[in-house]
C-alpha positions as CSV (number, residue, x, y, z in Angstrom):
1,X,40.1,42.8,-54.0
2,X,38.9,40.6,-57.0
3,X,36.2,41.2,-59.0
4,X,34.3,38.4,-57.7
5,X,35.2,38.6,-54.2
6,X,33.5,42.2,-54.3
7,X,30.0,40.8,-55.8
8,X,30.4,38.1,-53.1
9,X,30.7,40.7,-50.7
10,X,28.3,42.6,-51.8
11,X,25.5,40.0,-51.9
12,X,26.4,39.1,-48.3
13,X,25.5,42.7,-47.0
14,X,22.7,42.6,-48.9
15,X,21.7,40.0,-47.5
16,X,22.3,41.7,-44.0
17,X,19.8,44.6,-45.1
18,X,16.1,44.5,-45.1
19,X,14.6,42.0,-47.6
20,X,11.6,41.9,-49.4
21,X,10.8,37.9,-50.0
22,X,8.3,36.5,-52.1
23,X,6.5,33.6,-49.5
24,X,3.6,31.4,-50.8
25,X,1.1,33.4,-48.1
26,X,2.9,37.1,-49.4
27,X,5.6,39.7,-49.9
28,X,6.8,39.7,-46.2
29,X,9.7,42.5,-45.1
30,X,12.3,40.6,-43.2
31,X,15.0,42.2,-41.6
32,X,17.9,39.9,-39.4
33,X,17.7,41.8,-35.7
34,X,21.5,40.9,-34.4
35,X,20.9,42.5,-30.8
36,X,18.0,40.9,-29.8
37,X,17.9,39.1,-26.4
38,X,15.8,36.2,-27.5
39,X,15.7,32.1,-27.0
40,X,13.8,29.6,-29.1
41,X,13.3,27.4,-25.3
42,X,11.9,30.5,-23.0
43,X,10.7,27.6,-20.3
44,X,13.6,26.9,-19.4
45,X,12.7,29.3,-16.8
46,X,10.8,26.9,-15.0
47,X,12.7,24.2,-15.2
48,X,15.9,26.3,-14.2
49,X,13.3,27.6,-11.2
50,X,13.2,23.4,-10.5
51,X,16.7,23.2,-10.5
52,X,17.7,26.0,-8.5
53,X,14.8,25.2,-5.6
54,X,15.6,21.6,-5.1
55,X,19.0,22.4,-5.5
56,X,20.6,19.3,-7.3
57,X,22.5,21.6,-10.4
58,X,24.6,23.4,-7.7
59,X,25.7,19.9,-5.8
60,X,26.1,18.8,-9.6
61,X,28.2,22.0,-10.3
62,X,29.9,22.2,-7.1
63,X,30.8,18.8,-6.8
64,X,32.5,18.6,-10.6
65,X,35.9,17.7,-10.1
66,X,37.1,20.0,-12.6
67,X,40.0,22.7,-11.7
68,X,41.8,25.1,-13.7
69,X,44.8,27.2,-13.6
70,X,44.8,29.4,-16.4
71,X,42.7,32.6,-15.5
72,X,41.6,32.4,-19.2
73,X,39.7,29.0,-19.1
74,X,35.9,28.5,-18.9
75,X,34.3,28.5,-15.3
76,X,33.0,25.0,-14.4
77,X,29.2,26.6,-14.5
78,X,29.6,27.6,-18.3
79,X,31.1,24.3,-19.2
80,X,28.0,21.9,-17.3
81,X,25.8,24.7,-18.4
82,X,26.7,23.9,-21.9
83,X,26.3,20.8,-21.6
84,X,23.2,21.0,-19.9
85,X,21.4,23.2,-22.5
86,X,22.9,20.4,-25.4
87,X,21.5,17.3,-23.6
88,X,17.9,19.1,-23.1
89,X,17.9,20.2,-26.8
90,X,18.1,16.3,-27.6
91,X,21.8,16.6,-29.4
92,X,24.1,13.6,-29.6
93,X,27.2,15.3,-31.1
94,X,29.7,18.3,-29.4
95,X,29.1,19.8,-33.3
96,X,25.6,20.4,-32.2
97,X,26.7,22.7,-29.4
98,X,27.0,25.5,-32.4
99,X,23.4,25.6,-32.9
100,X,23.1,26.8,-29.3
101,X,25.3,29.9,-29.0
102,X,23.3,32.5,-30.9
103,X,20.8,31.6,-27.5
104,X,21.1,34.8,-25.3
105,X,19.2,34.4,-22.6
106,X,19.5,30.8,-21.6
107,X,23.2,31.5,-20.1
108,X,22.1,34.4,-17.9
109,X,18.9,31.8,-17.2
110,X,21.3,29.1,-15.9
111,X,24.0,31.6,-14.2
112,X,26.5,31.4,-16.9
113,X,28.8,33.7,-18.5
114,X,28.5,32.0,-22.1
115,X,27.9,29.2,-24.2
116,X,31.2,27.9,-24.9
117,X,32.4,26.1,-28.3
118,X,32.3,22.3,-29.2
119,X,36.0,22.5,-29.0
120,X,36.2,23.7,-25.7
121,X,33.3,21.2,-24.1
122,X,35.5,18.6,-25.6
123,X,38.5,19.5,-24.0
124,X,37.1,20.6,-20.6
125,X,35.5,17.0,-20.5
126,X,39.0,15.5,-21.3
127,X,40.5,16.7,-17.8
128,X,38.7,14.5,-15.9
129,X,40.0,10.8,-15.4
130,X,37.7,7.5,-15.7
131,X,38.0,7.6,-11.6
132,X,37.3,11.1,-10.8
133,X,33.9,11.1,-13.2
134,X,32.5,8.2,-10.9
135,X,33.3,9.5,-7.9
136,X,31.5,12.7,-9.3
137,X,28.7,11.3,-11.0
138,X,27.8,7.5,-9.8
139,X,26.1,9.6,-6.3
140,X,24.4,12.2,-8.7
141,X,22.9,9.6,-10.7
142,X,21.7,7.3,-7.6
143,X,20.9,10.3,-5.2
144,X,18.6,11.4,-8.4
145,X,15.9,8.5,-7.6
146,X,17.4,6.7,-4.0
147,X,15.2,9.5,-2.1
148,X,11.8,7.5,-3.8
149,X,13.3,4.3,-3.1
150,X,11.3,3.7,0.2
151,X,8.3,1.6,-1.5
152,X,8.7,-1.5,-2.5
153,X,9.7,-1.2,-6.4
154,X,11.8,-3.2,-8.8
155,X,15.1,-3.4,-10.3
156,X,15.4,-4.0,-14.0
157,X,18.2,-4.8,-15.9
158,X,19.3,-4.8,-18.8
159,X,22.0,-4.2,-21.8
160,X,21.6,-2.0,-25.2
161,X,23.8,-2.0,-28.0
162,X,24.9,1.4,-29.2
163,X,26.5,1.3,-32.9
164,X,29.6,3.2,-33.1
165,X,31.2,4.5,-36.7
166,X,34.0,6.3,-35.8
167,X,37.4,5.2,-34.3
168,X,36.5,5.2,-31.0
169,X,38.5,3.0,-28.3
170,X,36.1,0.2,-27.0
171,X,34.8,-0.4,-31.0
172,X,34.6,-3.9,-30.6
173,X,32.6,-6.2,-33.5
174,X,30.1,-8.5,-31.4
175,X,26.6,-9.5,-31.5
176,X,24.6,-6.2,-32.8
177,X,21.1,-6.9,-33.6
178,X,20.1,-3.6,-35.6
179,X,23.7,-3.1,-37.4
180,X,25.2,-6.9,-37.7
181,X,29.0,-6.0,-38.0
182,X,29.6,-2.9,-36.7
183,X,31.4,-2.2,-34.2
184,X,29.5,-1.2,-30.5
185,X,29.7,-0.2,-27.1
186,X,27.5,-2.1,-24.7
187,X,25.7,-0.3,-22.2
188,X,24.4,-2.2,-19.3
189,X,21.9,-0.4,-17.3
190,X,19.8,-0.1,-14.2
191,X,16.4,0.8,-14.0
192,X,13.9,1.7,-11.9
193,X,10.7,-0.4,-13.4
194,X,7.9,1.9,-14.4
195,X,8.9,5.0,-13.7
196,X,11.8,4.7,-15.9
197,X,14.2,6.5,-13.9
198,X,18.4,4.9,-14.1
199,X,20.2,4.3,-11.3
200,X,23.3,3.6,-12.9
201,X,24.8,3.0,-16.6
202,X,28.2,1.0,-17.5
203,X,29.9,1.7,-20.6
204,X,31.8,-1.2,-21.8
205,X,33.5,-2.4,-25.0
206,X,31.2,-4.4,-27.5
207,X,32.1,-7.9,-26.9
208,X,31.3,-7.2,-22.8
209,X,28.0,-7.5,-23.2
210,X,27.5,-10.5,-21.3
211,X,25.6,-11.0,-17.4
212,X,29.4,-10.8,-16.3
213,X,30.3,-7.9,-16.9
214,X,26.6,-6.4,-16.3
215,X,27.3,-8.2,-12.4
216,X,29.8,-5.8,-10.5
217,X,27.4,-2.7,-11.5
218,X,24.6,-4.0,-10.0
219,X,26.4,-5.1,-6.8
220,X,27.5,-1.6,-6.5
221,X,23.8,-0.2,-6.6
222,X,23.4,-2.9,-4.2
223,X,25.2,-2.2,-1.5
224,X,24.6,1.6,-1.8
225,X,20.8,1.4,-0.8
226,X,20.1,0.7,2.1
227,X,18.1,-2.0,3.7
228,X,14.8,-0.6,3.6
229,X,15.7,0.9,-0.1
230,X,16.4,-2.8,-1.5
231,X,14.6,-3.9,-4.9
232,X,11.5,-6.5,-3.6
233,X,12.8,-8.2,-6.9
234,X,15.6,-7.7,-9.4
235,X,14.6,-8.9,-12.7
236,X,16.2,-9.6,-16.0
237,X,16.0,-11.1,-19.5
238,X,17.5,-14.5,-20.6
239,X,21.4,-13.1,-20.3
240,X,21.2,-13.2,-16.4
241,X,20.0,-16.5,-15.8
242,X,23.3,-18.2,-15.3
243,X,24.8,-19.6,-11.9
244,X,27.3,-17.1,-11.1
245,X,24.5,-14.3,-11.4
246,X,21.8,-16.0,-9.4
247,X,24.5,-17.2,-6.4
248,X,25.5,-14.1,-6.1
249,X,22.0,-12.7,-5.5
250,X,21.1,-15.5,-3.5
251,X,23.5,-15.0,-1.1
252,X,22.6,-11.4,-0.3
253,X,19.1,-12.8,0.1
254,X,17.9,-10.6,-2.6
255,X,15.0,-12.1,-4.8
256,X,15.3,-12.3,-7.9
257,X,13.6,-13.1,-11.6
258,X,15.1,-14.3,-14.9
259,X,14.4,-15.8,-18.5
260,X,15.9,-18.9,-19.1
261,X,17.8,-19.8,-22.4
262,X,16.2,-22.3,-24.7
263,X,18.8,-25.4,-23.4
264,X,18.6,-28.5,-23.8
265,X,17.1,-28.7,-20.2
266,X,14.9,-26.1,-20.8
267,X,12.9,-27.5,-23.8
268,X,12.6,-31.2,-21.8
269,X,10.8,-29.3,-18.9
270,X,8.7,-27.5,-21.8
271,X,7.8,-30.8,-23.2
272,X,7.0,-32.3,-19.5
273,X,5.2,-29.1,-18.6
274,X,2.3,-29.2,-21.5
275,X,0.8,-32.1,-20.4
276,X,-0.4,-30.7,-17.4
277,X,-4.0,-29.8,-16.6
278,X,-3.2,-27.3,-13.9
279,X,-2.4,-24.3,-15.7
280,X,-3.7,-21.5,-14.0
281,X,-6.8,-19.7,-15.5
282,X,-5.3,-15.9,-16.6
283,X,-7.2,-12.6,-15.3
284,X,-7.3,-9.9,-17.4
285,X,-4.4,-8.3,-15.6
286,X,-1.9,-11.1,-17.1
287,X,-2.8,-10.8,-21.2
288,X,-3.7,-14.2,-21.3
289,X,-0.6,-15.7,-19.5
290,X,-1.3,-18.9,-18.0
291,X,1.0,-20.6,-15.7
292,X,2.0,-23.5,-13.5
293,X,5.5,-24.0,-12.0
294,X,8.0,-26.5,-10.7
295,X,11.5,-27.2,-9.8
296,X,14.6,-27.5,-11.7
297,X,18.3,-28.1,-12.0
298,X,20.1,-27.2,-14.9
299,X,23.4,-28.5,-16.0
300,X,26.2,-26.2,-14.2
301,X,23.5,-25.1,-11.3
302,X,24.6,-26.3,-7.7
303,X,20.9,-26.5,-6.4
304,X,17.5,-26.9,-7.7
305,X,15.5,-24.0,-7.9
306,X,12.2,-22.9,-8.7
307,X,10.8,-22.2,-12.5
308,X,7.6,-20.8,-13.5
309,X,6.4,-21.6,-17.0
310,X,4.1,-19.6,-19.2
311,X,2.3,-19.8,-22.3
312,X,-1.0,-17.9,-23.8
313,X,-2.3,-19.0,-27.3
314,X,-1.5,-17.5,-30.5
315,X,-4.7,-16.5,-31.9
316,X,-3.6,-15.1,-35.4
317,X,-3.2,-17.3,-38.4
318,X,0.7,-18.2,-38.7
319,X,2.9,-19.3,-42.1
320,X,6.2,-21.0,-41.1
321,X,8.7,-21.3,-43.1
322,X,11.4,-24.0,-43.6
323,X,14.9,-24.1,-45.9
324,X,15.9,-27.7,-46.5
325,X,19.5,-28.7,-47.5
326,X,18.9,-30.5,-50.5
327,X,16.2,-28.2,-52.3
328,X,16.4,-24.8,-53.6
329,X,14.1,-22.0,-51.8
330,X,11.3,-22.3,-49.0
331,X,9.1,-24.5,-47.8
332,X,5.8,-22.9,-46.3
333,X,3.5,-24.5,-43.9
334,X,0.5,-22.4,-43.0
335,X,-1.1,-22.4,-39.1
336,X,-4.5,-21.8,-38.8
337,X,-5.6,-22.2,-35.3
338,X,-8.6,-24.9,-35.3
339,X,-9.8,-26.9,-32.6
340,X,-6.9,-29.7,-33.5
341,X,-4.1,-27.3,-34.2
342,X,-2.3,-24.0,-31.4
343,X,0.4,-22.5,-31.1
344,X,1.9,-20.8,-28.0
345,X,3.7,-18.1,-27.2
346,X,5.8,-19.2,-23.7
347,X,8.9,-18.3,-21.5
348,X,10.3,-19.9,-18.8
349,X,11.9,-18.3,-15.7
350,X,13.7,-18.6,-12.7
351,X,12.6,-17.1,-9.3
352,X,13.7,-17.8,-5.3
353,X,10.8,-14.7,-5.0
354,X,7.7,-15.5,-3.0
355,X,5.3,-14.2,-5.5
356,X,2.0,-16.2,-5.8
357,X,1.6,-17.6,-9.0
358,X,-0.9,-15.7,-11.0
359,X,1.8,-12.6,-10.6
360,X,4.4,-14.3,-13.0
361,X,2.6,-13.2,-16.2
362,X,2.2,-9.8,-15.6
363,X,5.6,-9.2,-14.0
364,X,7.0,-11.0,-17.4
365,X,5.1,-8.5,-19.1
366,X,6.5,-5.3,-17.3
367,X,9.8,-6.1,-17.8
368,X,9.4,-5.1,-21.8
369,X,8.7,-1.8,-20.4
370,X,13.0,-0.8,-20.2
371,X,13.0,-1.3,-23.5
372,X,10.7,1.6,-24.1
373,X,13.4,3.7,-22.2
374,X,16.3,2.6,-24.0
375,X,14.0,3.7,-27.1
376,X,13.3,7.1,-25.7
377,X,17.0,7.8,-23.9
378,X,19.0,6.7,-27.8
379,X,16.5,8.1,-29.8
380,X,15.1,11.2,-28.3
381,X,18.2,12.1,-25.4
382,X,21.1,11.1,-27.5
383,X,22.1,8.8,-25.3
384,X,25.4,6.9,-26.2
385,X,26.3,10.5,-28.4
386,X,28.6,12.6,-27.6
387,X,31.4,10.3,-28.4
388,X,34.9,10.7,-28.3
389,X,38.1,8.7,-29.2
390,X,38.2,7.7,-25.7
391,X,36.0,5.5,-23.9
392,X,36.3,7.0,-20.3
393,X,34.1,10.4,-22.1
394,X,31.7,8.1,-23.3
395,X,31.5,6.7,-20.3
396,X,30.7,10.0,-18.6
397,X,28.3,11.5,-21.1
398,X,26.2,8.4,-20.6
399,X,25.4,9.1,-16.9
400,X,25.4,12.5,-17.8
401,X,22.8,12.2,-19.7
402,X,21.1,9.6,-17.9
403,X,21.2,12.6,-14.9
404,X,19.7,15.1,-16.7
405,X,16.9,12.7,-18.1
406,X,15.7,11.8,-15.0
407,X,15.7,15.3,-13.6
408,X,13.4,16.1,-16.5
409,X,11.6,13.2,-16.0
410,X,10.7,14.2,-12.4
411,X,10.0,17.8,-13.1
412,X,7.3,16.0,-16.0
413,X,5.8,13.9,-13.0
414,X,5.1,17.4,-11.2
415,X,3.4,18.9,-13.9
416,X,1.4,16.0,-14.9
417,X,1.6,13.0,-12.1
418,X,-1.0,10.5,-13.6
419,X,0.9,10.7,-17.1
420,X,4.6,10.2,-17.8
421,X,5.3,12.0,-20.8
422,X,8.6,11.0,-23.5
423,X,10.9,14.0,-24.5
424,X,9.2,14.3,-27.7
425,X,5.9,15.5,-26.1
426,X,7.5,17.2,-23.0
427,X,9.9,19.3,-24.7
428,X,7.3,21.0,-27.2
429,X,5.3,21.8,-24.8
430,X,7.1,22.0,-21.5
431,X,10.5,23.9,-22.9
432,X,9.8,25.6,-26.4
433,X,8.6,28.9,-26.2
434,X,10.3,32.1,-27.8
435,X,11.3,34.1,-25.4
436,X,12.4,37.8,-25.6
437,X,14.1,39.3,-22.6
438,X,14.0,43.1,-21.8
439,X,16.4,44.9,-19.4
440,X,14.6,48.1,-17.6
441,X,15.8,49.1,-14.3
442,X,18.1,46.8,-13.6
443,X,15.4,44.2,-13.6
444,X,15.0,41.6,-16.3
445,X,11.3,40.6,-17.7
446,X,11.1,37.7,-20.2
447,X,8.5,37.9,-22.8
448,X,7.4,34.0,-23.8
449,X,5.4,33.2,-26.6
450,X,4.3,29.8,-27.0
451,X,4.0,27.8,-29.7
452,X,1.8,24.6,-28.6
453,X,-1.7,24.2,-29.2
454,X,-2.2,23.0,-25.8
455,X,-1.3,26.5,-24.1
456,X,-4.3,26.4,-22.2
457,X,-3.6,23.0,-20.7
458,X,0.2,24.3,-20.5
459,X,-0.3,27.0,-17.7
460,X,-2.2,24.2,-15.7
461,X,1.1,22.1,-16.1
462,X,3.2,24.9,-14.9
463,X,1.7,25.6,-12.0
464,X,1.8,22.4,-10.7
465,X,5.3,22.4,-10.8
466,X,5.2,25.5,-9.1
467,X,3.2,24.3,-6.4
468,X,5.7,21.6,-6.0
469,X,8.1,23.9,-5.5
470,X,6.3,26.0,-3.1
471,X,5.9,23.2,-0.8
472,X,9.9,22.3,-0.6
473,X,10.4,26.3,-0.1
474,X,7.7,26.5,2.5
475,X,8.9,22.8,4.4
476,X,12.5,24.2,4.1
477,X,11.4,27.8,5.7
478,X,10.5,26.1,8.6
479,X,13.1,23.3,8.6
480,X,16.2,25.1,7.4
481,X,18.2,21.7,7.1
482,X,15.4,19.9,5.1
483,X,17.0,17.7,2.4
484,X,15.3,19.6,-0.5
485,X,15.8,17.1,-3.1
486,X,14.2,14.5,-0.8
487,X,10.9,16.9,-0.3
488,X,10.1,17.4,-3.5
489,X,10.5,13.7,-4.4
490,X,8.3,12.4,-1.3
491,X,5.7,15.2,-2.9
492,X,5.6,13.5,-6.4
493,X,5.7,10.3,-5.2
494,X,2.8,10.9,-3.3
495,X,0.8,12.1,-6.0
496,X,1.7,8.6,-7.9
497,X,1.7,5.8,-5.8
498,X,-1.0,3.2,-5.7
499,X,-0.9,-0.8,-4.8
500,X,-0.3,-3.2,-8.1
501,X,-3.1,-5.5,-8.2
502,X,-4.6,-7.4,-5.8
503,X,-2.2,-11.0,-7.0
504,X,0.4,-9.2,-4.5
505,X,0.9,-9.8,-1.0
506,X,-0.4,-6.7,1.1
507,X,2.6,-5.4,1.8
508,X,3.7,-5.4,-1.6
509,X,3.1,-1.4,-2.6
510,X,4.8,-0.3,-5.8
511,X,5.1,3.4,-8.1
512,X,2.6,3.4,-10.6
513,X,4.5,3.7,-14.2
């Protein structure tokens, strides 16, 4: 052994040894403790406790269509497990997975042998074909939410653009709006509105990000609910508003409500429309949407249909600005709202729903609200990580992850039902805690120690959940059979429902977001 090789080594035992280091608040003694059973995410207990009761991470396990035949390969449990534990910690990449396996006490929370390597998640996740990971995990991501689907609610949709920078198969150059250029997958999605729960998520190449290939995913949600499970309205942004879409909705009889593109047909009922004195007078409900509505028939429609219009006033002073062909920079006109002079803000849409009028701005205005889970599911679940040279994996870690959010978004409804809390908050205060487990007697006791300010209000949270989960142990005690998933969701919803304003029909009862 070199020279330097042996001051190498012998700075890296050092290093092993006890330290004394120099901090800003004092000399503290530090010493590494290799043997300790200990987790930086000691709640997991609970939410492992959630799992295990209601029972959806065995039919998640069980039902996982992978199979080995080598006695040396990973059990099914430590591969979901693994990925499990990397989706909850908010990772996007199979490199992440390293950062886990120090963890010694989340496998034996979650039943597992191990943590197993990046390498090995990769590969275990490559066995499975494109058909075998729907038939797995298209009924775990609908059967998450269908249970909750008896009260009236509605069906958004919508597509996000996820930029891709590797050479992954589905990299396709089309219209990006954050990274202009770069190639994408599209992923069109399924919501349930306001409680931001997915029902489904298609992975498709970037150019497919059109209403077409965002139709045969919703038919399929479709015709898996049943009748009384049926969104009272499917709604959508100005990419569904085209013939083939509405027909096809239409002709299951299933209401409907879309943005219209700026056409040429468009603007002349805009122009029409202004005139009129009838605009309705907006409540405070509607942020000062007015509207009034009428019938139209657009170039490549069969039929007329009906079109509300809105508009509210833009109260802040605006500067436009104009580039003309024959002169070098800008030309600015400044706006300043006066009693000869408004601008509007305005949208026009297509509806066969029987809404009343005064509903249309506020129903306009809820639709914004998917948006808010695309940002939370991208930028806070790693959703559209996890990427692999093959499209089919990206595919699958998308409902994956879409699974495992909304399981952790229904164990945050239990703890805090008025409230629906994003990842960011949850996490810190509803998973972190160091943990340190101690074996005595063939028993286990896990020591937590959390770090949030808000312990206090944390115990509160986790008995909640508890006594969610006492009530599906107690209602399946004395009905053995009892769909357990299905109790505890009928529990939570429960606590959450209330009518939407009084501009709905009666019988029109929806979740409150």
């Amino acid at each position: 052994m070199g020279e330097a090789k042996r001051r190498q080594l012998a700075v890296q035992t050092q290093a092993l040894q006890a330290m004394t280091v120099d901090t800003p608040g004092g000399r503290i003694h530090v010493q590494w403790d290799h043997g300790a059973s200990a987790t930086p995410n000691a709640q997991l207990t609970f939410f492992a406790e959630f799992l295990a009761t209601t029972g959806v991470y065995e039919s998640w396990v069980n039902s996982c269509p992978l199979s080995y035949t080598s006695p040396n390969a990973h059990s099914k449990r430590d591969v979901l497990g693994t990925w499990l534990l990397g989706i909850l910690a908010g990772h996007n990449r199979y490199a992440h997975i390293t950062g886990l396996r120090g963890d010694a006490v989340s496998p034996q929370i979650l039943g597992m042998h191990k943590i197993i390597s990046e390498d090995a998640l990769r590969r275990s996740l490559s066995r499975m074909n494109a058909e075998q990971s729907q038939a797995w995990l298209v009924p775990q991501l609908l059967g998450s939410v269908q249970a909750a689907l008896n009260t009236p609610w509605i069906l958004d949709i919508d597509t996000t653009i996820k930029p891709l920078y590797g050479k992954q198969s589905g990299a396709e150059v089309s219209y990006n709006p954050h990274k202009p250029g770069r190639p994408s997958h599209a992923l069109h999605t399924y919501w349930v509105a306001n409680l931001r729960l997915v029902l489904d998520v298609v992975v498709s190449p970037g150019k497919e990000h059109s209403a077409a290939k965002a139709r045969p995913g919703l038919i399929g949600v479709l015709e898996k609910l049943g009748d009384q499970q049926r969104p009272a309205l499917v709604r959508g942004d100005c990419g569904f508003g085209n013939e083939p879409f509405i027909a096809e909705l239409e002709d299951r009889a299933q209401p409907y409500l879309f943005k219209l593109r700026q056409t040429v047909g468009v603007k002349k009922l805009l122009a029409r429309q202004f005139a009129r004195d009838d605009w309705s007078t907006p409540g405070p409900s509607e942020q000062g949407w007015s509207a009034v509505e009428d019938t139209l028939k657009l170039s490549g429609w069969d039929k007329s249909r009906r079109v509300v219009i809105l508009r509210r006033a833009v109260k802040t002073d605006l500067a436009l600005s104009r580039k003309t062909k024959n002169e070098t920079g800008e030309q600015i006109e400044l706006l300043m709202p006066d009693k000869d002079v408004q601008a509007w803000e305005y949208a026009v849409l297509v509806t066969n729903s029987t809404y009343a009028l005064d509903a249309f701005g506020q129903l306009y205005r809820d639709r914004a609200d998917c948006e808010n889970g695309f940002d939370e599911l991208k930028n806070q679940w790693g959703w559209g990580g996890f990427t692999t040279q093959d499209i089919e994996r990206c595919q699958t870690s998308a409902r994956a992850v879409a699974l495992v959010y909304n399981w952790w978004s229904w164990y945050c409804r239990a703890a805090k039902p008025g409230v629906r809390m994003e990842a960011i908050t949850s996490r810190a205060l509803l998973l972190a805690s160091v943990g340190r487990a101690v074996k005595h007697a063939g028993q286990t006791t896990l020591y937590l120690t959390p770090m949030h300010a808000a312990k206090d209000k944390l115990i509160e949270l986790i008995a909640n959940i508890r006594a969610a989960l006492s009530h599906v142990r107690a209602v399946a005690e004395q009905l053995p059979l009892t769909d357990r998933w299905k109790t505890f969701l009928d529990y939570v919803v429960a606590k959450i429902i209330r009518p939407l304003p009084p501009w709905h029909r009666p019988d029109q009862l929806t979740m409150a977001g």
